[in-house]
MMTF fields as JSON, N, C-alpha, C and O atoms, coordinates in Angstrom:
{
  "mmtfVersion": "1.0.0",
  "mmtfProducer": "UNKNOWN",
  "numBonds": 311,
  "numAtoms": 312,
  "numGroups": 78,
  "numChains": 1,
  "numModels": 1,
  "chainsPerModel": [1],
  "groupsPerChain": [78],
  "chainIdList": ["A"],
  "bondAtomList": [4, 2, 8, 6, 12, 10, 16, 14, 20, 18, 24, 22, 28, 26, 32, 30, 36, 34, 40, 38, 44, 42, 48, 46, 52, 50, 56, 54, 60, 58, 64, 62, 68, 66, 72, 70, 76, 74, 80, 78, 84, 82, 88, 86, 92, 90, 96, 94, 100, 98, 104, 102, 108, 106, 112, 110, 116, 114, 120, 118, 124, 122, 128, 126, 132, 130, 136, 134, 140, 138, 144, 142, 148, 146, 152, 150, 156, 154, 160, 158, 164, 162, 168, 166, 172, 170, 176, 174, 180, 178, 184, 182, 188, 186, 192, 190, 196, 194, 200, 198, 204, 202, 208, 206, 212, 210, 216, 214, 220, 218, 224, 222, 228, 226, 232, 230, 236, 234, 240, 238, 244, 242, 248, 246, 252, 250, 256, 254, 260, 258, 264, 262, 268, 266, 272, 270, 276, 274, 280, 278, 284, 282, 288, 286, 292, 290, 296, 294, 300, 298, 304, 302, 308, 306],
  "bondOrderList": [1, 1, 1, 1, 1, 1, 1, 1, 1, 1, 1, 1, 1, 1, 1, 1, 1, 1, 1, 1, 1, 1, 1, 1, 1, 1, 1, 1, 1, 1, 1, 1, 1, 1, 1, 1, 1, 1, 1, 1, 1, 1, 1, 1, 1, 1, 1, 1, 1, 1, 1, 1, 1, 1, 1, 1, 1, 1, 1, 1, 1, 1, 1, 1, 1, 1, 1, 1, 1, 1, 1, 1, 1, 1, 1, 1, 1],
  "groupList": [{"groupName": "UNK", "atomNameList": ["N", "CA", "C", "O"], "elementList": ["N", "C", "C", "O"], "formalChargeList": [0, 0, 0, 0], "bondAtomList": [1, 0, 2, 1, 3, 2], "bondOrderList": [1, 1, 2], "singleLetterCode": "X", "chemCompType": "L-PEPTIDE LINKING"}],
  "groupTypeList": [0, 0, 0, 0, 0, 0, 0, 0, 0, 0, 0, 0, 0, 0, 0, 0, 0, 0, 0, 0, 0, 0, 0, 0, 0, 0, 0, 0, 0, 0, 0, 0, 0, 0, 0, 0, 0, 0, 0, 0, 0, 0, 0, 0, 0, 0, 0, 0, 0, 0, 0, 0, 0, 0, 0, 0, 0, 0, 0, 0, 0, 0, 0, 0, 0, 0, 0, 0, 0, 0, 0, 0, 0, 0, 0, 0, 0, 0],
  "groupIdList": [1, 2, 3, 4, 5, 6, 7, 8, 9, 10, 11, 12, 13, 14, 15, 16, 17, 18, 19, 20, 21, 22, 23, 24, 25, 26, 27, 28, 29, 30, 31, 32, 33, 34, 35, 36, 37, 38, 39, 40, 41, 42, 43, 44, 45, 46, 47, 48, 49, 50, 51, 52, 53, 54, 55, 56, 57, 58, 59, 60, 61, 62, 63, 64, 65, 66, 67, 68, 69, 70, 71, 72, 73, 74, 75, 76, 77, 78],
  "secStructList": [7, 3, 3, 3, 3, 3, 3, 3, 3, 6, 6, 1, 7, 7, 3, 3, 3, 3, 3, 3, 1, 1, 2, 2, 2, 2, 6, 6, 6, 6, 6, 6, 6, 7, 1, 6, 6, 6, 1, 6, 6, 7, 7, 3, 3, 3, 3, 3, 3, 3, 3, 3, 1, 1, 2, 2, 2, 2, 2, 2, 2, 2, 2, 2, 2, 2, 1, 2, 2, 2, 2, 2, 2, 2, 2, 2, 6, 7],
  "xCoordList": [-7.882, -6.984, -6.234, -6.03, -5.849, -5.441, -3.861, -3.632, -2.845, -1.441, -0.732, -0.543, -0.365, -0.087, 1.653, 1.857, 3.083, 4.624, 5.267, 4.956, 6.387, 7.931, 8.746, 9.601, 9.082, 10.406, 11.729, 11.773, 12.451, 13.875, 14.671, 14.741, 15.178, 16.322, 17.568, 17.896, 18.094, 19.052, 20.531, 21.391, 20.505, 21.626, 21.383, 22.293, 19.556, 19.062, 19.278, 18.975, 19.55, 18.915, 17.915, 17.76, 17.063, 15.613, 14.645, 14.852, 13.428, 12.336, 10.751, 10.451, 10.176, 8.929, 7.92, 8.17, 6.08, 5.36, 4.324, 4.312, 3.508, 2.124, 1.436, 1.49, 0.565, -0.409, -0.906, -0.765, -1.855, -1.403, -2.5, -2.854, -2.851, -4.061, -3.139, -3.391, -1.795, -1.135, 0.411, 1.039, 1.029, 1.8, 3.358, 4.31, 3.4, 4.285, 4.82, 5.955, 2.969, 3.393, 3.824, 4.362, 3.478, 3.686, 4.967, 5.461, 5.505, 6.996, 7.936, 9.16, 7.58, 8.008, 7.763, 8.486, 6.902, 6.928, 8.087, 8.405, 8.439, 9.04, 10.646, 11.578, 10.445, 12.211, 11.898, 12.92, 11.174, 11.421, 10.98, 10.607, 11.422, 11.758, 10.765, 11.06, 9.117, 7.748, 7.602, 7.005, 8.076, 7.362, 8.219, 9.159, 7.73, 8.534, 9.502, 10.487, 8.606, 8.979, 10.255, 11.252, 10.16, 10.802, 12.547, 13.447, 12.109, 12.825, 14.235, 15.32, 14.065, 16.064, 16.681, 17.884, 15.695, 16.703, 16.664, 16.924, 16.35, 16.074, 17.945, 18.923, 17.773, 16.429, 15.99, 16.74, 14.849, 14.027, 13.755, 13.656, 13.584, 13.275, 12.118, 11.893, 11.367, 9.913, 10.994, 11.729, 10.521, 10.906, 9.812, 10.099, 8.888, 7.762, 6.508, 6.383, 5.536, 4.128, 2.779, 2.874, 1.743, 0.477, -0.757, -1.061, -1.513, -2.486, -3.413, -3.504, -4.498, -5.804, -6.782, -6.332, -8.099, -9.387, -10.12, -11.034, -10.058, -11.215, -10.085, -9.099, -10.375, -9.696, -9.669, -8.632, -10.666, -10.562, -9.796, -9.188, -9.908, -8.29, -6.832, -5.91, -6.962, -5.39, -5.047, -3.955, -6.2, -5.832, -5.311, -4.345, -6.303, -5.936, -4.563, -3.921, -4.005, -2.755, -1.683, -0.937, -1.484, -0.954, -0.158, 1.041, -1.319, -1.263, -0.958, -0.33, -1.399, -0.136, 0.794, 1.497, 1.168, 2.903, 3.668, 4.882, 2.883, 3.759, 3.972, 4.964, 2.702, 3.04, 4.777, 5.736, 4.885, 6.059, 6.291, 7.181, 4.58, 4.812, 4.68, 5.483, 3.91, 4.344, 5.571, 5.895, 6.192, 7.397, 8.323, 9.044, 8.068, 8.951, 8.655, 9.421, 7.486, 6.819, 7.146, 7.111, 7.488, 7.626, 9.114, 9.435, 10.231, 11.644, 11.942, 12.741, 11.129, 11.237, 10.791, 11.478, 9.693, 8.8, 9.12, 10.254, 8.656, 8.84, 10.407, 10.552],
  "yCoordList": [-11.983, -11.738, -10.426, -9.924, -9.93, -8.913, -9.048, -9.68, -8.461, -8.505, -7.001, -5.964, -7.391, -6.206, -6.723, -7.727, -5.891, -6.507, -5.724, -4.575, -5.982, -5.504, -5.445, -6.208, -4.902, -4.742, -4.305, -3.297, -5.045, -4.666, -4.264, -5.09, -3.502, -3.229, -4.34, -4.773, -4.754, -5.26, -5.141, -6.001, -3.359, -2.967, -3.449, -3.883, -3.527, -3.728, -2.009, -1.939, -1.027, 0.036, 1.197, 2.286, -0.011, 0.628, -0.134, -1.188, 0.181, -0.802, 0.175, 1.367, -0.819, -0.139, -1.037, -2.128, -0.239, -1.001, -0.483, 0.668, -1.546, -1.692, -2.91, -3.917, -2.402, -3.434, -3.612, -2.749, -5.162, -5.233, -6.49, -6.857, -6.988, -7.642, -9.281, -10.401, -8.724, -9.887, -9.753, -8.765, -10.527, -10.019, -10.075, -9.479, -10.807, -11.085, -10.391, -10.064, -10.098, -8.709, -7.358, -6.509, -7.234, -6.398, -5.953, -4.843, -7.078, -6.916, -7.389, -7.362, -7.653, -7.485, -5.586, -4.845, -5.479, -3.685, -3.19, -2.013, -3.495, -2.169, -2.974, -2.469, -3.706, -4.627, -4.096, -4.344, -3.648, -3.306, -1.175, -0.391, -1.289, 0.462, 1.359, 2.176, 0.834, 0.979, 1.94, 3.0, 1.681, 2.492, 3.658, 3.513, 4.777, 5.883, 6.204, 6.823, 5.484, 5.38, 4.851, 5.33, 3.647, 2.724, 1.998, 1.199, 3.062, 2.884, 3.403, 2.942, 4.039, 4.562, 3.437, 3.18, 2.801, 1.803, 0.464, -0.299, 0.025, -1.296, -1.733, -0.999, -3.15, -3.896, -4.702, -4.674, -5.448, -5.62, -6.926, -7.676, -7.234, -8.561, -8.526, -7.486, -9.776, -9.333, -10.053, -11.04, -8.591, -9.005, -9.92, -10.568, -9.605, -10.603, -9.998, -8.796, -10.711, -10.399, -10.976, -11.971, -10.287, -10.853, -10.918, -10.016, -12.173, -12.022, -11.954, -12.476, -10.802, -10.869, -11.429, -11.888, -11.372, -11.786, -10.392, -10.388, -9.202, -8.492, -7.131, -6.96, -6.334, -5.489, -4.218, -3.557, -3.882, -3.33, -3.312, -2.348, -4.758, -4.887, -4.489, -3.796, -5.142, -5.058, -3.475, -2.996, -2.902, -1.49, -0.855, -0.147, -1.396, -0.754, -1.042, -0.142, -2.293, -2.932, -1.868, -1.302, -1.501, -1.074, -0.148, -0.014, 0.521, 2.322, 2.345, 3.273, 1.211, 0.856, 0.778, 1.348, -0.084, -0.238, 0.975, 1.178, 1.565, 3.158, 3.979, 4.7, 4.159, 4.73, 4.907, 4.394, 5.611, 5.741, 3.949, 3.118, 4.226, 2.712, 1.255, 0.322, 1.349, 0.552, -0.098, -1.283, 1.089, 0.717, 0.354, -0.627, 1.296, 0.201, -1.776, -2.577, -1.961, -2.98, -4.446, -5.668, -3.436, -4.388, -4.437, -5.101, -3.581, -3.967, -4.831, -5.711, -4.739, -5.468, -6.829, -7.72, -7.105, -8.631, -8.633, -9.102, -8.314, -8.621, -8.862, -9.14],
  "zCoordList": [11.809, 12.92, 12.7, 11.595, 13.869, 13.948, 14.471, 15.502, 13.756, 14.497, 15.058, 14.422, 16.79, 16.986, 17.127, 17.811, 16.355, 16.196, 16.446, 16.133, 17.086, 17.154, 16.596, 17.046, 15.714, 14.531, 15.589, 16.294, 15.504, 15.365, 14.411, 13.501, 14.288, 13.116, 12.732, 13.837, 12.095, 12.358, 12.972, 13.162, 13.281, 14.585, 15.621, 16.328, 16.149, 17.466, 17.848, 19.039, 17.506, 17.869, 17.947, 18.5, 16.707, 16.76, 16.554, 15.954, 16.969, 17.034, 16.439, 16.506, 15.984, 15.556, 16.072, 16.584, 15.827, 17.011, 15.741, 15.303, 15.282, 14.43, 14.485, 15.19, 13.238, 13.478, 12.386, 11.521, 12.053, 10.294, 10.979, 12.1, 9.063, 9.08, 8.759, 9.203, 7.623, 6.884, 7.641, 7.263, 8.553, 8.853, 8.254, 8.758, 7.232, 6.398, 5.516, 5.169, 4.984, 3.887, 4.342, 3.632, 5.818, 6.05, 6.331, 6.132, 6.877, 7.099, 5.6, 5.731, 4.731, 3.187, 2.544, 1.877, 2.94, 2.545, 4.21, 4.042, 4.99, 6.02, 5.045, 4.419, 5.219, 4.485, 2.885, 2.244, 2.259, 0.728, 0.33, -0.543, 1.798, 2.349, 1.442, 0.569, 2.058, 0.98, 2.307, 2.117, 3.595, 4.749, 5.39, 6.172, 4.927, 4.984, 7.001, 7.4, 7.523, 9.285, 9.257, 9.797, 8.475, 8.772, 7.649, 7.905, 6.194, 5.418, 5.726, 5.373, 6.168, 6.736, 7.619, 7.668, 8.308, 9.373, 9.172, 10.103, 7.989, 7.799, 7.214, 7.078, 7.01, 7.352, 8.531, 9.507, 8.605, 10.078, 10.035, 9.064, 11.78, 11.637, 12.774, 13.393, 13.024, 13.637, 14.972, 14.969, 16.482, 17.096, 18.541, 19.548, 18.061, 18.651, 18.51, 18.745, 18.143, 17.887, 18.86, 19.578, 18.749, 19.347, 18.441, 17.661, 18.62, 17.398, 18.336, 19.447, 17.371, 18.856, 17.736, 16.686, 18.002, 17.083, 17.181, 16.356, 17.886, 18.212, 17.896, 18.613, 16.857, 16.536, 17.462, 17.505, 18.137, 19.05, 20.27, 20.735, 20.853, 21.748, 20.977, 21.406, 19.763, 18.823, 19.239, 19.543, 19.159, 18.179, 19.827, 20.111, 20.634, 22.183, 22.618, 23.161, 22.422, 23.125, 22.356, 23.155, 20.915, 19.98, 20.651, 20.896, 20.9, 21.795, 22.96, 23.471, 23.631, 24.558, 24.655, 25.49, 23.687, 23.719, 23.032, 23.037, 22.569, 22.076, 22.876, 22.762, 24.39, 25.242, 25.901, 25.324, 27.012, 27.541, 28.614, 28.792, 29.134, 30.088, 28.972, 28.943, 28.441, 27.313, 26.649, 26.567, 26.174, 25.542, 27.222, 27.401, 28.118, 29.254, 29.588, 30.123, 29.103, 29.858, 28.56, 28.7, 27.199, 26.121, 25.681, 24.695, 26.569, 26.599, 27.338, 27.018, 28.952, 29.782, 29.656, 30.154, 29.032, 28.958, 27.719, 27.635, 26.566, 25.257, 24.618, 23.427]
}
């Protein structure tokens, strides 16, 4: 499985958008400030995720939500 997640910061004034195979560990390295993006604003909590099976959608939705309409569509719904 494939996870595409929302990090919140714990201000709530920043958010990050990836994608990861383990999603636990992954969010144990952005909280143990291993991820250079993400190490200044921690620490983080998952602010909602999607698991796909077909890495190719994951990777598509991803880049979506980084977009400009994206990130509108995942403040708004997500």
């Amino acid at each position: 499985m494939k996870y595409v997640y929302i990090l919140e910061s714990l201000d709530a004034e920043h958010f990050y958008i990836g994608i990861t195979d383990d999603l636990r560990a992954r969010l144990a390295k952005h909280n143990a400030g291993e991820v250079p993006h993400t190490s200044k604003y921690g620490p983080w909590r998952i602010k909602t995720y999607v698991a796909f099976s077909d890495a190719a959608q994951a990777i598509a939705f991803e880049r979506y939500l980084k977009s400009a309409s994206g990130r509108a569509f995942a403040k708004k719904r997500l």
